[in-house]
N, C-alpha and C positions, 0 to 999 in steps of 0.2 A: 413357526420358525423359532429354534434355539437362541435363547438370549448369545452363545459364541458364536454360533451362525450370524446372528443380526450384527456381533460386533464386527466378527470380520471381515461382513458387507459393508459396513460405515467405514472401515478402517480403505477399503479399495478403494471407495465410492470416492473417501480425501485423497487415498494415491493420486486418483484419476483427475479429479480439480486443480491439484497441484501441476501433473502434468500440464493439461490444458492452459493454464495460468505460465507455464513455462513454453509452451509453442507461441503462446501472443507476445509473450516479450521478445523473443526471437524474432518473430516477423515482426515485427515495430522494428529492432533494429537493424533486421536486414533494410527495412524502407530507409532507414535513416542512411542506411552506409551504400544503398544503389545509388540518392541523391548526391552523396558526396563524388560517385565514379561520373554521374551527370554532371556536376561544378567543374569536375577537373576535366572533362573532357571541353565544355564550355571555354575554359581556359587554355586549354590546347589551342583550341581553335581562334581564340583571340589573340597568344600570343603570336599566331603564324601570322593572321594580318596583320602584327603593328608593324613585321619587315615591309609591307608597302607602304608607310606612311613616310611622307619626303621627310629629310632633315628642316628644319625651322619651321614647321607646319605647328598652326594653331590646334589646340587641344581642350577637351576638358577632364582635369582628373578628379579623381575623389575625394576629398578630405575628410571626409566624416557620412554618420548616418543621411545618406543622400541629397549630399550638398555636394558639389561640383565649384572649381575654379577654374580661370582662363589659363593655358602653360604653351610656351610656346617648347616646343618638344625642339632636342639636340643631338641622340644620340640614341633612336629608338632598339638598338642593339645590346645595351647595356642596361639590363635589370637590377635592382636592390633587391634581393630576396631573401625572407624570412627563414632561415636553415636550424630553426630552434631555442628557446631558450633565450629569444630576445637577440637574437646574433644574428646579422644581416650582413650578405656578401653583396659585390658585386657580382654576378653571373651574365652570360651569353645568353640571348634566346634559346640555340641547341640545348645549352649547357641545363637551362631551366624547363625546356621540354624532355629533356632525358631525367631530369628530377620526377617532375608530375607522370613520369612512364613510371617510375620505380616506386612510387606510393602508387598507383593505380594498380600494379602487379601485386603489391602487400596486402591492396584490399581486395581482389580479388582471389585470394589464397584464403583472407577472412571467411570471404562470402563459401567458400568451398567448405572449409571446416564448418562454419554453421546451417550449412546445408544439410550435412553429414551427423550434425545434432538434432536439427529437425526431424530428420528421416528416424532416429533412433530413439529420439519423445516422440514421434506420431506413432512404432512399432509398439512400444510401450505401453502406448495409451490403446492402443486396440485389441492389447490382450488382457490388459485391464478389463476394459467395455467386455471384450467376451467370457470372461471369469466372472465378471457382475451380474451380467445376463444367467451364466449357467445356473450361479448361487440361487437369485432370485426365482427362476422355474422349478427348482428341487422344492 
């Protein structure tokens, strides 16, 4: 084999590493970002049962890494929510389940575009693999 030959099999062989090295970070953070569509669906679902909890019913809420207090609940209707930037409204349950609809549609738009990356680094990398193969059998 031709010392250019050899090189521009080594030079594919790092195309191809590189690629591979860029589909595993992809799916890393698609896993990262399916969990987050699994939290906020979580959340969904808890914000709909807090409308059956009576008014003055006893509670425990969170106050820190998984410490719990006693709260006697008054107005389960009426959420503080975090809208950014350390700015917290008062919102509706509705008001706060059409939030978590509208980041769950944003991350789902994510998930599509990096789906659409994956598919075009896994195309990539397989005609890498077959240009390396051809090299190496000449």
């Amino acid at each position: 084999m031709s010392k250019q030959k050899n090189e521009e099999l080594q030079k594919k062989y790092l195309e191809l590493q590189i690629i591979v090295q860029q589909i595993n970070n992809l799916q890393q953070q698609f896993s990262n970002i399916q969990n987050q569509i699994l939290e906020l669906n979580n959340l969904k679902e808890s914000l709909n049962s807090i409308k059956d909890i009576k008014e003055n019913s006893d509670s425990f809420v969170p106050i820190g890494f998984n410490i719990f207090t006693k709260a006697k609940l008054h107005d389960t209707n009426e959420l503080l929510v975090n809208v950014g930037s350390n700015v917290f409204v008062i919102k509706t349950v509705e008001e706060t389940n059409s939030l978590i609809n509208s980041q769950i549609n944003q991350i789902e738009f994510i998930i599509k575009e990096m789906e659409d990356k994956l598919h075009e680094l896994e195309k990539s990398g397989e005609l890498l693999q077959s240009q390396i193969m051809e090299m190496s059998n000449k």
